[in-house]
C-alpha positions as MATLAB code, in Angstrom:
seq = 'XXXXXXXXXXXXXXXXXXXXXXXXXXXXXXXXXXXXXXXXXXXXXXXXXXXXXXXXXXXXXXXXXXXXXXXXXXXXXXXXXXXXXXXXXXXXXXXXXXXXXXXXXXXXXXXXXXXXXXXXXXXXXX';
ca = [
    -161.973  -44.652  -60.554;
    -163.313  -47.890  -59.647;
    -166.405  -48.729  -60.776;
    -169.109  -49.735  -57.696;
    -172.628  -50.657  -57.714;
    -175.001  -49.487  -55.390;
    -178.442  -51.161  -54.187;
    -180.525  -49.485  -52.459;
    -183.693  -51.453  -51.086;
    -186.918  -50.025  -49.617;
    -189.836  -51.081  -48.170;
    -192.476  -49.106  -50.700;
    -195.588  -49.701  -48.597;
    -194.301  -47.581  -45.250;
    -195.302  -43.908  -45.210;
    -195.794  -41.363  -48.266;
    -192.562  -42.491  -49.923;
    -191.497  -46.088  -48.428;
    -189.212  -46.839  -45.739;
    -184.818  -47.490  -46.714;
    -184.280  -51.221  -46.316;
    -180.675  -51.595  -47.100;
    -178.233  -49.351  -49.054;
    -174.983  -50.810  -49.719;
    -171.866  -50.448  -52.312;
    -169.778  -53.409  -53.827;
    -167.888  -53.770  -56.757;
    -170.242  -54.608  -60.048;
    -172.181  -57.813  -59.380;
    -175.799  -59.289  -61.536;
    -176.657  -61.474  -58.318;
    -177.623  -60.137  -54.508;
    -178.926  -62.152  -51.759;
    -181.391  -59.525  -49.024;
    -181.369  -61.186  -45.672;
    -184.371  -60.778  -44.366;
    -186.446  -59.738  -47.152;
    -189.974  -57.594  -46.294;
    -193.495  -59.070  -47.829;
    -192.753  -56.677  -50.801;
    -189.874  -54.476  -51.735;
    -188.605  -52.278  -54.097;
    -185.051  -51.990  -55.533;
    -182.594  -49.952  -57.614;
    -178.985  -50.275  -58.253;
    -176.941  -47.697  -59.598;
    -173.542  -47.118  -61.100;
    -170.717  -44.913  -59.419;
    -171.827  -42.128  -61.421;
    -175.770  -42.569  -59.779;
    -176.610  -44.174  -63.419;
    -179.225  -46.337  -62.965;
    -178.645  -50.064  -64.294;
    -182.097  -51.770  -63.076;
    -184.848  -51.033  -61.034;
    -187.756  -53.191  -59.690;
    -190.875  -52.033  -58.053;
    -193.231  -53.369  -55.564;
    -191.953  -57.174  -55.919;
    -193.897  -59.331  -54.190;
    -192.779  -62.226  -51.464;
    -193.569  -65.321  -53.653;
    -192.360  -67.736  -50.692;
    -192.330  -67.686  -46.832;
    -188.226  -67.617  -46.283;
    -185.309  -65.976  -44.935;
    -183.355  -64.810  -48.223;
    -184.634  -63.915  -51.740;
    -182.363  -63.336  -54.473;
    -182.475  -60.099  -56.477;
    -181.351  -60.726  -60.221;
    -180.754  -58.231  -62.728;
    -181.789  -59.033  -65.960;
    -181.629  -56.723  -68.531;
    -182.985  -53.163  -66.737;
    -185.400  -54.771  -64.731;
    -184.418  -56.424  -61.187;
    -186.450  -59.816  -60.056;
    -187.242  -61.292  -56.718;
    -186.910  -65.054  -55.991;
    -187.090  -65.847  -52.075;
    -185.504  -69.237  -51.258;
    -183.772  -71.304  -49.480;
    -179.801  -70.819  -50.086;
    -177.636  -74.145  -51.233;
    -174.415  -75.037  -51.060;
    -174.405  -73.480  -54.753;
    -175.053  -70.058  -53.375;
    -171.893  -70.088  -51.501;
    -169.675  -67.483  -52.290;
    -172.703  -65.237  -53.065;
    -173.219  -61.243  -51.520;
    -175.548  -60.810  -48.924;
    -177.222  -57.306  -48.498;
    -178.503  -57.027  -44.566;
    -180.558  -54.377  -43.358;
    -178.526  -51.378  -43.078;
    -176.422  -51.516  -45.892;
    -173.472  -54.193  -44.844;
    -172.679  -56.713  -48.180;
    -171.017  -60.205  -46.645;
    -169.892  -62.930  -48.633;
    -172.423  -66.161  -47.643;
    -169.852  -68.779  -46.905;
    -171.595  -71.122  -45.194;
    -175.729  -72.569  -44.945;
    -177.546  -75.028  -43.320;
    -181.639  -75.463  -43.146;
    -183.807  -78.199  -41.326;
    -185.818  -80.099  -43.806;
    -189.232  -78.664  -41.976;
    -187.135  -74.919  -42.795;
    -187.976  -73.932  -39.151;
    -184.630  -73.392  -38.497;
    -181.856  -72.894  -40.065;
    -177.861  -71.516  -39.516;
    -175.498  -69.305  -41.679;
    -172.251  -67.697  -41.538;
    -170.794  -64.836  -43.473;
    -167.836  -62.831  -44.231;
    -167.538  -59.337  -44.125;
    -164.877  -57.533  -45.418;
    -164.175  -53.403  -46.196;
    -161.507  -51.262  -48.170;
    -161.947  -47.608  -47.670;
    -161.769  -45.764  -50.998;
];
């Protein structure tokens, strides 16, 4: 079987046990962007067999911006919001909903009130 990871994001401040963000599957990965990050979230990310490989809980927005990163490190998952570079090309982007894309492409004004992107989405049913 092929292994997958799963993250699954939520929104821990909305009703009595949060509010699903994004849960999506993609082969094994230590780096995922979240489009469209809320003001504080809470994330897991799990094995095929539901193992869980990190968790972090009720992280924090630490910048106004359109992307954060979410890093595992160790068993613990961290938050960095930013401003993707050409050096996060090639990265996985988790929208709301659950798709994963591949960032290929990212452009910001230097005032960051705008800014462009393009990704690729691709799927193999299992």
């Amino acid at each position: 079987m092929t292994q997958l990871h799963f993250w699954e994001v939520w929104y821990p401040k909305a009703g009595a046990t949060g509010l699903l963000v994004a849960r999506g599957r993609c082969e094994p990965t230590e780096r995922m962007i979240l489009h469209s990050p809320p003001e504080m979230l809470s994330a897991e990310v799990y094995d095929t067999e539901r193992k869980l490989i990190a968790r972090g809980s009720d992280l924090a927005r630490t910048q106004q911006s359109p992307m954060c990163l979410l890093r595992i490190e160790g068993d613990r998952l961290t938050r960095e919001d930013f401003w993707p570079t050409e050096a996060d090309v090639g990265t996985l982007v988790l929208l709301p909903g659950g798709e994963i894309a591949v960032l290929k492409e990212w452009w910001n004004a230097e005032d960051r009130k705008e800014w462009r992107w393009s990704a690729e989405f691709y799927n193999l049913v299992r």
